[in-house]
N, C-alpha and C positions, 0 to 999 in steps of 0.2 A: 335644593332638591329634597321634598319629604321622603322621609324612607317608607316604601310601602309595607301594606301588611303583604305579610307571606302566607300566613293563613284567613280561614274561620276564626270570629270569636270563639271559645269554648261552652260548650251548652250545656244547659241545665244535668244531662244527667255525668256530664265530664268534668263540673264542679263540683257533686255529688259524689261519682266516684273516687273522685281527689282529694276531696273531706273526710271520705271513709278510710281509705289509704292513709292519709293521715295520723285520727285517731289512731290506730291499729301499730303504725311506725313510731308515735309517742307513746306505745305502751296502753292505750288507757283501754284498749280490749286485748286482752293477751290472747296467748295462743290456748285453743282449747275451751276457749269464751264463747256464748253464745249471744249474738248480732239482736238487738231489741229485733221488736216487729217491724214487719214491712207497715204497718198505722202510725206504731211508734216515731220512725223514721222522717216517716212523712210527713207530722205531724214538727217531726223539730226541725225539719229543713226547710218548712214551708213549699213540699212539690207536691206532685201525686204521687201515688202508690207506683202506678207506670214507672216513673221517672227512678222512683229507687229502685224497682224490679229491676231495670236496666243497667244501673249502677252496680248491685251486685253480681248482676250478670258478669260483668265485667270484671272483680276479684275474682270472680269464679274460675274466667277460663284462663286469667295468671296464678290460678291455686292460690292465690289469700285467703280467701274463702273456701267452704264446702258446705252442703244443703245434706240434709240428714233427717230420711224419711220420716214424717210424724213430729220432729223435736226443733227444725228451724234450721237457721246458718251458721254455722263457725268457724274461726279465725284456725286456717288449718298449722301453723307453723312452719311453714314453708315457707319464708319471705325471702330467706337465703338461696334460692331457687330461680328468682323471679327474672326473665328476661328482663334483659336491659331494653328501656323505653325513655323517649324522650318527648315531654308534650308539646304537640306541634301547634297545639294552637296557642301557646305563652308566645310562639317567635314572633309576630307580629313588631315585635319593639327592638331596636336598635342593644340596648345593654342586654338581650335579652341573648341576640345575636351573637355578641361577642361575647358572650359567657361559651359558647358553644367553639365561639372560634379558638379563646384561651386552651376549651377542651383538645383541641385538632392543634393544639401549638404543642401542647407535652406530648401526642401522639407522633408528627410528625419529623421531631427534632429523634426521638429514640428510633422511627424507622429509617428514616435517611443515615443514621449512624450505623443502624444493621447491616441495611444496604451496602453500606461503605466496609464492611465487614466482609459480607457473607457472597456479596457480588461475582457472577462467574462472564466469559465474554457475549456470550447471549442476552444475563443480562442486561450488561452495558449498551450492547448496539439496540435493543428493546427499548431503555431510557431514551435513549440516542433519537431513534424513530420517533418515541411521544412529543420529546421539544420538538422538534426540525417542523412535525404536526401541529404546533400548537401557532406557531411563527406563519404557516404556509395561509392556516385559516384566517390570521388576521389580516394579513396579505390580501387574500381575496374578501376583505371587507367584513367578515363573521366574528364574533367576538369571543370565538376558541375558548368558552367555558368548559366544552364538552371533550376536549383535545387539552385542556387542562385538567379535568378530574381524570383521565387517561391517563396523563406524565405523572401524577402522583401514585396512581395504584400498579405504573411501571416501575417504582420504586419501591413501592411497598412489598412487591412481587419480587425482589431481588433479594429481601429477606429469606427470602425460603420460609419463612411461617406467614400458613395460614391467615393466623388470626388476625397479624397485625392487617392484611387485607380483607379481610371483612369487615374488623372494629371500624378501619376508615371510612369503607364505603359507605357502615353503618353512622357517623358521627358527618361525614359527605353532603349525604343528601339535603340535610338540612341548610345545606351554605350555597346551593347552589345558584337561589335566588337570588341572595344578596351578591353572589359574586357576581351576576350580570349584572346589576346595578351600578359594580367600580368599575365592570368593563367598559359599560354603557357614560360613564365619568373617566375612564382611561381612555378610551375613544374620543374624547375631547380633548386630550393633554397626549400631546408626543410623547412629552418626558417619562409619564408616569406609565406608559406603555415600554418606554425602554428599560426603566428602571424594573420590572415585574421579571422582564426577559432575563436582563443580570443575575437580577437575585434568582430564577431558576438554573442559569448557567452556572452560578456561583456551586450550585447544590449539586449538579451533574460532575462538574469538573472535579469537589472531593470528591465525590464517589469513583471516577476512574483513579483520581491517586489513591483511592484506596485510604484517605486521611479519615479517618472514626470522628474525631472534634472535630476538624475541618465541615463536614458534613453535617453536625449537629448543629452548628452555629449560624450555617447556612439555611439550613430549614427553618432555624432559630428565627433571625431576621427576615426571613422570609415571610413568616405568620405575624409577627409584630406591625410587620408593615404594611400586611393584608389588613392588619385591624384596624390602621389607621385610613387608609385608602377606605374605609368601610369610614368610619367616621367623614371625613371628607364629601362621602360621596352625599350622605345624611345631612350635609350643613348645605 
């Protein structure tokens, strides 16, 4: 099975602004530096002027950049600032994929452990619901990705913080294509549909014993195995 793309190539002016980003993160315009000209620019990227308008548009409204009446662009200082962003059009590629899923393996091994922590009986019987949910859909022949990013942010949610439920949902969205792809390859294979179920049962049951490691190593193997079921699905 070739692994599809998941996005657009990336365009002229999202290679631009990514070169600009760039330079600016290797230092070689500091902060407080003023941006050559938009001819300049143009001239050494080979685009139009458009293309770099755009481009800077684009530091502009993550505050890399700022335009200053009369005198041009510059590099505002603010990099330490910068919302977290992930280019969607690099995922297109298989290693590119699991670079993101490695990212969800250190998130998800520390939330299942909070979980297993911080858990009250709500909730457990909330986890409880998202599996029983995720089993029911494949039952009825659906391939429960969406009753699977459900059971994970039921755990995440057990944390009691926030963030770890946003970081996920935020680093989430990008798997969700690929994960229909091993469901669409676990739909072909019993086994590897049972074994998925395990390993989320595995991760449910520390967390009712309340086991911290137990939890962790679950979630652990849990994403290891995601990534190889991702390779698999690729070959």
């Amino acid at each position: 099975m070739a692994f599809p793309r998941l996005h657009a190539p990336p365009s002229l002016t999202d290679t631009v602004a990514k070169q600009l980003l760039a330079e600016i993160d290797a230092g070689r315009v500091l902060p407080g530096e003023k941006l050559p000209t938009e001819t300049r620019l143009a001239e050494q990227f080979g685009v139009s002027r458009t293309v770099i308008r755009e481009a800077v548009s684009r530091l502009r409204q993550d505050g890399i950049v700022e335009a200053r009446q009369g005198s041009g662009v510059f590099v505002t200082g603010q990099g330490g600032n910068r919302a977290l962003r992930i280019d969607a059009a690099e995922l297109g590629s298989l290693d590119a994929v699991l670079h993101v899923v490695d990212l969800r393996r250190a998130l998800e091994t520390e939330i299942a452990a909070q979980a297993a922590a911080q858990r009250g009986k709500r909730d457990m019987a909330a986890i409880d619901d998202a599996l029983a949910a995720i089993t029911a859909a494949v039952d009825n022949g659906g391939d429960g990705v969406a009753q699977d990013v459900a059971f994970h942010r039921s755990i995440a949610r057990a944390t009691g913080n926030p963030y770890f439920l946003a970081t996920l949902a935020f680093v989430s969205q990008y798997l969700e294509a690929a994960t229909r792809v091993t469901r669409g390859n676990e739909a072909r294979h019993a086994d590897q549909m049972r074994a998925v179920l395990r390993e989320h049962e595995a991760i449910v049951e520390a967390i009712r014993r309340q086991d911290v490691e137990a939890a962790r190593e679950a979630a652990r193997i849990h994403m290891v195995n995601a990534a190889k079921r991702l390779r698999q699905a690729h070959r």
